[in-house]
C-alpha positions in Angstrom: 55.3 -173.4 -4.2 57.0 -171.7 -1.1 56.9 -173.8 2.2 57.7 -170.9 4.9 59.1 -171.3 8.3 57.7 -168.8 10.7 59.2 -166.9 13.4 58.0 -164.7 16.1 57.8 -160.9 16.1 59.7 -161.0 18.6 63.0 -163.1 17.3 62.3 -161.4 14.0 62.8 -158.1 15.9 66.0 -159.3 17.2 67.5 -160.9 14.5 67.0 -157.1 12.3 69.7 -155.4 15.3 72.1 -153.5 13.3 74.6 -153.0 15.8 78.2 -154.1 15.4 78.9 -156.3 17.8 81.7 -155.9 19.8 83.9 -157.9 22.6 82.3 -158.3 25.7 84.2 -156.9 29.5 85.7 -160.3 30.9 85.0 -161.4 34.7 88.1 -162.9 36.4 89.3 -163.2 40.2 92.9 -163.3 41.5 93.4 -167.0 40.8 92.2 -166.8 37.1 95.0 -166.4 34.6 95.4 -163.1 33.1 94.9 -164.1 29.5 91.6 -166.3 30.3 88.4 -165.7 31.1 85.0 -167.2 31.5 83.9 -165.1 28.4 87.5 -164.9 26.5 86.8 -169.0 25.6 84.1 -171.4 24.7 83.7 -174.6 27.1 83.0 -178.2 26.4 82.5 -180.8 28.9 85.3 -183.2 29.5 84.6 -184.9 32.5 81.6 -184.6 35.4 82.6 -186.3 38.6 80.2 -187.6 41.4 80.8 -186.4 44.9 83.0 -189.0 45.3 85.1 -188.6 42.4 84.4 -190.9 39.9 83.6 -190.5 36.4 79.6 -189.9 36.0 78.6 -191.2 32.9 75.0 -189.8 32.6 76.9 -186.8 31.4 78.0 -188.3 28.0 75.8 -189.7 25.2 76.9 -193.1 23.1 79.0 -191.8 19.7 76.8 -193.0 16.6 77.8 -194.3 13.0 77.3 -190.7 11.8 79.6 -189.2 14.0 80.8 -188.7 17.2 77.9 -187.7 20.5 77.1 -184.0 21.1 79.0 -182.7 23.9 77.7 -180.2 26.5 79.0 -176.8 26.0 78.7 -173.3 28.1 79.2 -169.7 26.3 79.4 -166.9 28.8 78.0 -164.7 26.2 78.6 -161.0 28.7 79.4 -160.6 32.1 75.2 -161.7 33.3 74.5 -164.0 30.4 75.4 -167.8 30.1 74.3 -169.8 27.0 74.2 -173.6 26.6 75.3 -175.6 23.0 75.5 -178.1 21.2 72.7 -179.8 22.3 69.1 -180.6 20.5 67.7 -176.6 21.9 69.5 -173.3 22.7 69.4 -172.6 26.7 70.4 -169.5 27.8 70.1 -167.3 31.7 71.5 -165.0 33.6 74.4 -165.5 35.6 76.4 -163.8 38.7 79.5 -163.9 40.2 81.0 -163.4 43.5 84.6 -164.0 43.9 84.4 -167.8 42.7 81.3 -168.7 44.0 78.5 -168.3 41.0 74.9 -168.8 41.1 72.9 -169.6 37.6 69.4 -168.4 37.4 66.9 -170.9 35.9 67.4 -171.0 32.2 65.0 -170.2 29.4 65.4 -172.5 26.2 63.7 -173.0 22.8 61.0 -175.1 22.1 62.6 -177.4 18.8 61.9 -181.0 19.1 64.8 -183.6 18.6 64.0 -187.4 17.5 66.7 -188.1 19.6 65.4 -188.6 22.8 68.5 -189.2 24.7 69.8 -185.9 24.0 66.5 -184.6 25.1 67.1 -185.9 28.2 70.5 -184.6 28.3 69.4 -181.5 27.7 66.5 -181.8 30.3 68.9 -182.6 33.0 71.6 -179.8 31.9 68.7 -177.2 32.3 67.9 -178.7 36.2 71.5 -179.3 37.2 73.2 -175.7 36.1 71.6 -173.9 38.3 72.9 -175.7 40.9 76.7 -174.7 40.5 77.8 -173.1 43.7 82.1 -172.4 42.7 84.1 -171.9 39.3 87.6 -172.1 38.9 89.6 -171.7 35.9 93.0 -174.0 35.9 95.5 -175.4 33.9 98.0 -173.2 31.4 96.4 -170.7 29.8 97.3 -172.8 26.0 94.6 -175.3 27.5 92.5 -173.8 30.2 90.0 -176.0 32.1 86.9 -174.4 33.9 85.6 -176.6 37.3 82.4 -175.9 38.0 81.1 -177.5 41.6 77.8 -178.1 42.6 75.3 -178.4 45.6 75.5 -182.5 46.1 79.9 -181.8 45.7 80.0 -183.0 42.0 82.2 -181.5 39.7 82.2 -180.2 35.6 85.6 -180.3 34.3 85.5 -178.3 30.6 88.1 -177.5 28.7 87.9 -174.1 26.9 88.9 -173.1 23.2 89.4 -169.4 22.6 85.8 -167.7 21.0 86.2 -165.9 17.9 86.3 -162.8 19.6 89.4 -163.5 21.4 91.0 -164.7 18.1 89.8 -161.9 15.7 88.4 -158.8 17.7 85.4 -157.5 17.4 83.0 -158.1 14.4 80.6 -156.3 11.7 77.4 -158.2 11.5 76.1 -158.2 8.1 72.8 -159.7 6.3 73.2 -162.6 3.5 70.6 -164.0 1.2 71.4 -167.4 0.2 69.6 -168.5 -3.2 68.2 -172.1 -3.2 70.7 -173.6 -5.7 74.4 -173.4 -5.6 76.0 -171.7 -9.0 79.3 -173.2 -11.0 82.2 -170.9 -9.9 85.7 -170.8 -11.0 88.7 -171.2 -8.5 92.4 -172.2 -9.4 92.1 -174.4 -6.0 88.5 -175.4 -6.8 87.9 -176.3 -10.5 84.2 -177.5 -11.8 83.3 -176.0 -8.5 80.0 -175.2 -6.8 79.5 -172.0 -4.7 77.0 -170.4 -2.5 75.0 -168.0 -4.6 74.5 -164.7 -2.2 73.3 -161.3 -1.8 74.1 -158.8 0.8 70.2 -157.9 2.2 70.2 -154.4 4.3 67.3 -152.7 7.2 66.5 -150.0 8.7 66.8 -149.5 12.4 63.7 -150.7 12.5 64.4 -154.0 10.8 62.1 -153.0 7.8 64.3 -154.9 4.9 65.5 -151.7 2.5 67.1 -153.5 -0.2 69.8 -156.1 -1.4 72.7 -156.2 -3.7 73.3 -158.0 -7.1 74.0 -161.7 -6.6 77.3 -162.9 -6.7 78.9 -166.5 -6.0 80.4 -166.9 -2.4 83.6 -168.6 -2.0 84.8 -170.4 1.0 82.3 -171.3 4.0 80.1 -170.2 6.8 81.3 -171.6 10.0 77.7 -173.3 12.0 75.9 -173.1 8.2 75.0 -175.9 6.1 73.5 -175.7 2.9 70.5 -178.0 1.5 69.4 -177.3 -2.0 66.3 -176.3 -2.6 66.1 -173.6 0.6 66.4 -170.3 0.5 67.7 -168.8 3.7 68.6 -165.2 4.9 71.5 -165.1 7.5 72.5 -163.0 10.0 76.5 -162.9 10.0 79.4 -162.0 12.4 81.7 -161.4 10.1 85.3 -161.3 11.6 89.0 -159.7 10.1 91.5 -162.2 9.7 95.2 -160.7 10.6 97.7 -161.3 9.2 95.9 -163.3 6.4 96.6 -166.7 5.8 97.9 -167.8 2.4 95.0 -168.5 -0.4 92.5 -167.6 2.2 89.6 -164.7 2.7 90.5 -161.6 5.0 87.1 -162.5 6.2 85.7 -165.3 8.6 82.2 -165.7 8.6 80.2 -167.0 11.2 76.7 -167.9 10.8 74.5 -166.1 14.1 71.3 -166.6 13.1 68.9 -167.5 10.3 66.6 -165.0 10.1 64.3 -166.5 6.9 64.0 -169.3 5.6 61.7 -171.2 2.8 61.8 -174.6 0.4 61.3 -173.9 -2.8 59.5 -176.6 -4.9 
């Protein structure tokens, strides 16, 4: 019996895009370093300060047995488009700049339901507070940039930015993977009596009408952001990046999981 997780026309639509994606055009001002930008890293929050410059907890959630707390993060996907992880939904807007003072638009988020309801409320207060930044800055060396975002009431964000994938590898193809419910025995002389991913490269039209798939074949290595459960089937949407020069016993490819465009249980 197949158990099938729906998606909108609309998502469906965009998740069948065939274009390559490419780098997008960095904004900077005079005081940014050359070699950063809002877009060239990814930002995680590292401090917030109140408007008198203490350390605002509200910001940060309690670390659990499992693992350490989800952080707040901020992608500045293009130069109009700001995206917010790690959290329980994805929240994304549009964005401008002028000079260093920046004014976020009220953001539009997905509608998945967490059974953590502190980072719900996190993530409630992320989506009401952003749009209130007023300045950016971007300071520190450029090894270990740190963004400052003020706000209306004088607080401050203090995030500290690791290169995106883009900066590191270029741009990227995006490919199409099916990935079969169970994982196959694979032979490795680094991974003996291993398990692998057993894929198949799915292909559209540029209409997102699916034309056909290739012969399945185990995978070896990972997906960066995907996690596999046995039992579901999944097709993935892929940004798959060049390594150069390759590191020893390594792919020449880096794959990064973008979206999961199917998905089913299999019983």
């Amino acid at each position: 019996m197949l158990n099938r997780t729906s998606f909108t026309a609309a998502s469906v639509l965009a998740a069948m895009t065939l274009a390559a994606c490419t780098s997008a055009p960095h904004a900077t001002t005079p005081a940014t370093p050359s070699s950063v930008s809002l877009q060239s890293h990814e930002w995680q929050l590292h401090k917030a300060l109140n408007a008198q410059g203490t350390v605002d907890p509200q910001w940060q959630l309690p670390g659990t047995p499992q693992g350490p707390a989800p952080t707040v993060g901020l992608r500045f996907v293009d130069a109009q488009t700001v995206s917010v992880e790690n959290l329980c939904n994805r929240m994304h807007g549009r964005y401008t700049l002028n000079g260093t003072n920046i004014q976020v638009e009220r953001l539009a988020s997905t509608l998945m339901a967490c059974p953590n309801a502190n980072l719900m409320a996190l993530e409630r207060k992320v989506g009401q507070w952003l749009p209130q930044a007023r300045t950016w800055k971007i300071v520190g060396n450029p090894n270990a940039p740190v963004l400052e975002l003020q706000f209306d009431n004088g607080a401050r964000w203090q995030l500290t930015g690791s290169p995106t994938y883009e900066t590191l590898y270029g741009g990227s193809k995006r490919i199409f993977l099916e990935v079969a419910p169970q994982q196959m025995a694979c032979s490795h002389p680094l991974m003996p009596n291993a398990k692998c991913l057993q894929v198949r490269e799915v292909t559209y039209d540029a209409q997102g009408i699916k034309q056909g798939h290739g012969a399945w074949e185990a995978f070896y290595g990972a997906i960066e952001g995907y996690t596999h459960q046995d039992g579901v089937r999944n097709v993935l949407r892929l940004k798959r990046y060049t390594r150069s020069p390759v590191p020893a016993d390594a792919s020449k490819y880096l794959y990064v999981l973008d979206m999961t465009v199917e998905s089913e249980r299999v019983r």
